[in-house]
C-alpha positions as CSV (number, residue, x, y, z in Angstrom):
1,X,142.6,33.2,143.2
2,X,146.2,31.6,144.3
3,X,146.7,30.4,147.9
4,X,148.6,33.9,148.5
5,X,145.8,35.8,147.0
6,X,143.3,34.3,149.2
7,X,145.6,34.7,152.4
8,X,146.2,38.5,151.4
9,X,142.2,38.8,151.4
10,X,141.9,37.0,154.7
11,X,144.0,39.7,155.9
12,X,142.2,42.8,155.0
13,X,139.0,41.3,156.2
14,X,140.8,40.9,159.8
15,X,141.7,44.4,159.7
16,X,139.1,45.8,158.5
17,X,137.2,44.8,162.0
18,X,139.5,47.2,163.6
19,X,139.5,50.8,163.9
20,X,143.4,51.5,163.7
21,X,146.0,51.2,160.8
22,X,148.5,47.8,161.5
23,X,151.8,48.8,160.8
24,X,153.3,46.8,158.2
25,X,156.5,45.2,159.9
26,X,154.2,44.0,162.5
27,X,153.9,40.0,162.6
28,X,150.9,37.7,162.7
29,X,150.6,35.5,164.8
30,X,148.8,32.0,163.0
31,X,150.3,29.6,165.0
32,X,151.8,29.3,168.9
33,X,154.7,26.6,168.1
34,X,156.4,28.4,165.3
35,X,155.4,32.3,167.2
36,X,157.0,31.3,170.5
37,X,160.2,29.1,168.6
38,X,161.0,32.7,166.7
39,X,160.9,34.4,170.2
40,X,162.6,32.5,172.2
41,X,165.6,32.0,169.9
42,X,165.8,35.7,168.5
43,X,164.4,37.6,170.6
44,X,165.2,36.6,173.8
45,X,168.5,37.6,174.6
46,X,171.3,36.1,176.3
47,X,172.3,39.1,178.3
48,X,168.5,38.9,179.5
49,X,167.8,39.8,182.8
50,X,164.6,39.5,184.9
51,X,162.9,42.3,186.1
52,X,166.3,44.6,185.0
53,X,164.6,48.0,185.7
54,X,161.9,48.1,188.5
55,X,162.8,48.2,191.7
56,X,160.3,45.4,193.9
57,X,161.7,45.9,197.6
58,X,161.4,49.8,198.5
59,X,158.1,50.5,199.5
60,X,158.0,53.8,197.3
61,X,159.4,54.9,194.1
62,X,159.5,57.6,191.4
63,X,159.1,55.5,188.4
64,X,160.5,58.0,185.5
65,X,158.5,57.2,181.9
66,X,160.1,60.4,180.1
67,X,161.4,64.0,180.6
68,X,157.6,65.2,181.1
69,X,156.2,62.2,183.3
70,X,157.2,60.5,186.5
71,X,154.8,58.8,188.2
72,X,154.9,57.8,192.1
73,X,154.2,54.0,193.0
74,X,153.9,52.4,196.6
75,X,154.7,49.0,196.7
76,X,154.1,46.2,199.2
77,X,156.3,42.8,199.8
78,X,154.1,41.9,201.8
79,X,150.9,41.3,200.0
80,X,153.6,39.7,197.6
81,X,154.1,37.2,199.7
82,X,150.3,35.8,199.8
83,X,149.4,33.2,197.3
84,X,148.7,34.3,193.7
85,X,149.1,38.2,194.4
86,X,151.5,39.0,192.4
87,X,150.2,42.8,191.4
88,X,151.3,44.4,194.4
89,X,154.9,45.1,193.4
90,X,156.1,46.8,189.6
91,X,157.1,44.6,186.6
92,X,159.3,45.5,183.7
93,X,156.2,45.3,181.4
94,X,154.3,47.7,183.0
95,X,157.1,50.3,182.5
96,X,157.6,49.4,178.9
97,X,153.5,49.6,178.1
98,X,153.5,53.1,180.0
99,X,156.4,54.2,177.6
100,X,155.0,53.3,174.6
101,X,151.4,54.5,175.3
102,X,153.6,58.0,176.1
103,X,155.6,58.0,172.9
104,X,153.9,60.4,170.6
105,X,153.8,57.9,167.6
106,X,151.7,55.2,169.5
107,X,149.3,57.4,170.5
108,X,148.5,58.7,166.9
109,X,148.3,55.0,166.5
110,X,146.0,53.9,169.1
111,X,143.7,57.3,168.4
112,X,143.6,57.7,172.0
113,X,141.1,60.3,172.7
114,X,139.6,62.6,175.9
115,X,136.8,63.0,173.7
116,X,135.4,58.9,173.0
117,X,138.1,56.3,174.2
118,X,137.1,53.9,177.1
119,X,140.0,51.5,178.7
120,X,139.6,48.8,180.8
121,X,142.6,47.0,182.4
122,X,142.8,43.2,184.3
123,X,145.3,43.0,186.5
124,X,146.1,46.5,187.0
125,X,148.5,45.7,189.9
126,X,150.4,49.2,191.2
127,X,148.4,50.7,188.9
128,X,151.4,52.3,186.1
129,X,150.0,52.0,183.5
130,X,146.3,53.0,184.4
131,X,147.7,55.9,185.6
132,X,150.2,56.8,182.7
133,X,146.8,56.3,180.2
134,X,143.9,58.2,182.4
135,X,145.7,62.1,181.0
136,X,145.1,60.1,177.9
137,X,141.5,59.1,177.2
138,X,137.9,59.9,178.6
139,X,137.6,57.1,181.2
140,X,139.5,54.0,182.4
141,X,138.8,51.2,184.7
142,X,141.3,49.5,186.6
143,X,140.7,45.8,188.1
144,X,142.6,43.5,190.4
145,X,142.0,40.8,193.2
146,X,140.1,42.1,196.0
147,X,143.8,41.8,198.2
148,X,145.3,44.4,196.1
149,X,142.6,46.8,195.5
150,X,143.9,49.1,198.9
151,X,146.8,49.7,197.3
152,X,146.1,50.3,193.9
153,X,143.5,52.9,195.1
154,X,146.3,54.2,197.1
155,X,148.4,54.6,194.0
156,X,145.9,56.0,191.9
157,X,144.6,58.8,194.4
158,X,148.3,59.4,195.2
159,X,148.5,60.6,191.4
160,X,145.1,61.1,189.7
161,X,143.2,62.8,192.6
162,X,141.3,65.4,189.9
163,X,140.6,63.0,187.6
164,X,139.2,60.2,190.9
165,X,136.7,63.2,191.6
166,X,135.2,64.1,188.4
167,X,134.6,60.3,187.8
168,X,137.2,59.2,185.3
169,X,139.3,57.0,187.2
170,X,137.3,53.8,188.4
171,X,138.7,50.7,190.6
172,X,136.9,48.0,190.7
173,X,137.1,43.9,191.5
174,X,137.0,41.5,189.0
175,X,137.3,37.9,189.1
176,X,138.7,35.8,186.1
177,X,136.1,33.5,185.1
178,X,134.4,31.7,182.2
179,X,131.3,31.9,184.1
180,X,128.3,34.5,184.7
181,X,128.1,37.1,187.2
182,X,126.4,34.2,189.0
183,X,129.2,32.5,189.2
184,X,131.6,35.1,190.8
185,X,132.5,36.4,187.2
186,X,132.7,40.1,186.2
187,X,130.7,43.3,187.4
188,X,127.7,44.1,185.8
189,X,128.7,47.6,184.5
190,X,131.8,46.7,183.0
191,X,129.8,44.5,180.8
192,X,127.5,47.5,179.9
193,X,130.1,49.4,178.9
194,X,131.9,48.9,175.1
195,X,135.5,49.0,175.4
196,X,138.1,50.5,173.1
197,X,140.9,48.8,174.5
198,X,141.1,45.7,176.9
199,X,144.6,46.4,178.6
200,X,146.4,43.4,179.9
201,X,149.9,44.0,181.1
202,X,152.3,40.9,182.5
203,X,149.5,38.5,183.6
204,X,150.5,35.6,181.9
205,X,153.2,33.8,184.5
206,X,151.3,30.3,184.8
207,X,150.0,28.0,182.3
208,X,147.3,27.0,184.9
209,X,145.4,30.3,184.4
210,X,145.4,31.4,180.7
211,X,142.2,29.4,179.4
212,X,140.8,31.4,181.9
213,X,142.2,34.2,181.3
214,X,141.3,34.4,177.7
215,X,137.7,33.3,178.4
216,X,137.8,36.9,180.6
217,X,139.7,39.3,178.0
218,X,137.3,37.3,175.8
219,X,133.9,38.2,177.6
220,X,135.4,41.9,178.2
221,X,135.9,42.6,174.4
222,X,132.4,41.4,173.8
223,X,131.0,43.7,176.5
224,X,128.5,46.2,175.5
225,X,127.7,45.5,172.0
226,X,124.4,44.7,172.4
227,X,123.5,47.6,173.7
228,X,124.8,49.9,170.4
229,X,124.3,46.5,167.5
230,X,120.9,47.9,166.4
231,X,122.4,51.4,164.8
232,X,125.8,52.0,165.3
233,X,125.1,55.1,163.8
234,X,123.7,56.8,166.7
235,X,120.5,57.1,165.8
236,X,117.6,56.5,168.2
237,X,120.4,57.3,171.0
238,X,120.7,59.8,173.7
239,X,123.2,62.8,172.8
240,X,125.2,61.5,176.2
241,X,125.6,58.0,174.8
242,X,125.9,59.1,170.8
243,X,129.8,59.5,171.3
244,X,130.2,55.5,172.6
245,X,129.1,54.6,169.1
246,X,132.9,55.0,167.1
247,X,131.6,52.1,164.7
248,X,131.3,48.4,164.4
249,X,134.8,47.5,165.1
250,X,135.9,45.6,167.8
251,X,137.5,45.8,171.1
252,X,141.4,45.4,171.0
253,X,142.9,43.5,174.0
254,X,146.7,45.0,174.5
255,X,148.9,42.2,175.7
256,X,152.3,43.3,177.3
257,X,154.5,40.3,178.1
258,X,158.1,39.8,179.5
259,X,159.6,36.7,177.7
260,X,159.9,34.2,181.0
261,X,158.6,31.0,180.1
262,X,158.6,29.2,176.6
263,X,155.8,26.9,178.2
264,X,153.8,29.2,180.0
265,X,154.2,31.7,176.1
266,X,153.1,28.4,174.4
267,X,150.0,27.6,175.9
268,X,148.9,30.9,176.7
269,X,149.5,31.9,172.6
270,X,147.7,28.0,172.2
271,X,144.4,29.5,173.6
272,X,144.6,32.6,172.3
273,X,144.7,31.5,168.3
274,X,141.8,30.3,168.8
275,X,139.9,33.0,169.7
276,X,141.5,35.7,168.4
277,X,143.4,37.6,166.0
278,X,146.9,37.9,167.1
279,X,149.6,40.2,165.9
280,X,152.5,41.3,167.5
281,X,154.3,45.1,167.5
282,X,157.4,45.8,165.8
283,X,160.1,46.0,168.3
284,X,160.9,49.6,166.7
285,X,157.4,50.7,168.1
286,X,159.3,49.8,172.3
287,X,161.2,51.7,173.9
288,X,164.9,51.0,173.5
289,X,165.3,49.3,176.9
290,X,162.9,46.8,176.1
291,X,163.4,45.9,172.5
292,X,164.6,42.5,173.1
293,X,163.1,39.6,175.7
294,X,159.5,41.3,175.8
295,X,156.5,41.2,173.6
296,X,153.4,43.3,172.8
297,X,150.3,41.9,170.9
298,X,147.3,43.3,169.6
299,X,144.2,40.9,169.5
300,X,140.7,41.3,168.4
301,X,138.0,38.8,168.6
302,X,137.4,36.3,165.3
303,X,133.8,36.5,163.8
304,X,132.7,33.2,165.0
305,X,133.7,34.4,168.5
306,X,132.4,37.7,168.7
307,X,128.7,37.0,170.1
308,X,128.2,36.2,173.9
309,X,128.4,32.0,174.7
């Protein structure tokens, strides 16, 4: 087997540990210098404005996705204003993930389901694009800082009341952390539960958080699979929790980034390699408005990596 051989196999076994179908213009990501020299110098461009479409200093607005769905987000400056809240106002990313989880070709993609898909999100902020997905899927968590959880609530009640009630929205603290529960990490049920998708939508903004950062998307795409690893057949299990068990493929984190920093993108994509395979979304897949100086990945834990340290 030549060298190209042996890569082509490498890269059905990756693939093969997740449930969807990679489209084939999508790009792998193998290593952070060459990933974030390629964005910054094509697909950043010069035009580039930050934060071109939301609108941070009214308090309220109507944030339209498409002709079917407009979705109504409070905002606060104020909480902006406090020391590493930064959730508490929109971003451009959040309107170009809720876009693309609407368009009718991602969600074929993704196999979003009412029937079997679980979502958590870190770093919900506002709360966009939890409350674009909930319509979409049986059950979704939503996470921030403790600071911003008032209005996130607000937002989601404000839009998902039905949904609040019958259980399927959730809000919830969490804490990045490498650390245990002990430690002030995450909350015991979300740990219980196996994720479909880990959503993670503009958190990357300083290079002094993304080791931990990935140590927490990490421990959240490992959550719950001890629970099902003994039959993921869903044998032995009760009817209730038979639907959890899809198969042995893993948790997908969805990573939504606006192309600020070639630093902060560096050492972010630097810890990330390690961990995880990385591949990045056609820009054909985005909406039109956010084709060029934004980013989405798709990662899933490497073998090596998948068991609890």
């Amino acid at each position: 087997m030549n060298a190209n051989e042996a890569e082509q196999e490498d890269t059905r076994e990756e693939l093969d540990l997740v449930s969807i179908e990679m489209p084939k213009d999508a790009v792998k990501v193998n290593e952070a210098y060459e990933e974030v020299f390629l964005l910054y110098t094509e697909g950043k461009p010069v035009e580039w404005k930050h934060n071109r479409v939301v609108e941070q200093k009214k308090e309220c607005v109507n944030v339209m996705l498409d002709d079917a769905h407009t979705v109504t987000i409070y905002q606060s400056q104020s909480l902006l204003s406090l020391r590493g809240s930064t959730g508490s106002v929109l971003w451009d990313p959040s309107i170009l993930l809720s876009r693309l989880f609407l368009s009718k070709d991602a969600q074929s993609f993704f196999n979003l389901s009412t029937e079997h898909t679980h979502i958590l999100e870190l770093g919900a902020g506002c709360g966009l694009v939890g409350i674009t997905l909930a319509p979409l899927v049986k059950s979704i968590t939503l996470t921030d800082q403790q600071m911003v959880l008032p209005l996130l609530w607000k937002n989601v009640k404000r839009n998902l009341g039905e949904d609040v009630a019958n259980g399927k929205v959730s809000v919830v603290e969490l804490v990045w952390t490498k650390g245990n529960k002990e430690d002030g990490g995450i909350d015991r049920d979300i740990m219980r539960q196996r994720w479909d998708y880990v959503v993670v939508c503009d958190c990357v903004y300083n290079e002094f958080i993304v080791d931990i950062l990935v140590a927490t998307i990490a421990r959240c795409c490992r959550a719950g699979r001890g629970k099902y690893k003994f039959d993921y057949q869903g044998k032995g299990l009760d009817p209730d929790e038979q639907e959890v068990v899809q198969s042995v493929k893993n948790t997908i984190a969805i990573i939504a980034l606006e192309l600020r920093s070639d630093t902060v993108h560096w050492s972010f994509l630097e810890e990330l390699v390690k961990m995880f395979f990385v591949w990045r979304l056609p820009a054909r897949m985005l909406d039109q408005e956010f084709e060029k100086g934004y980013v989405v990945y798709l990662c899933w834990l490497k073998k090596e990596h998948e068991e609890e340290q």
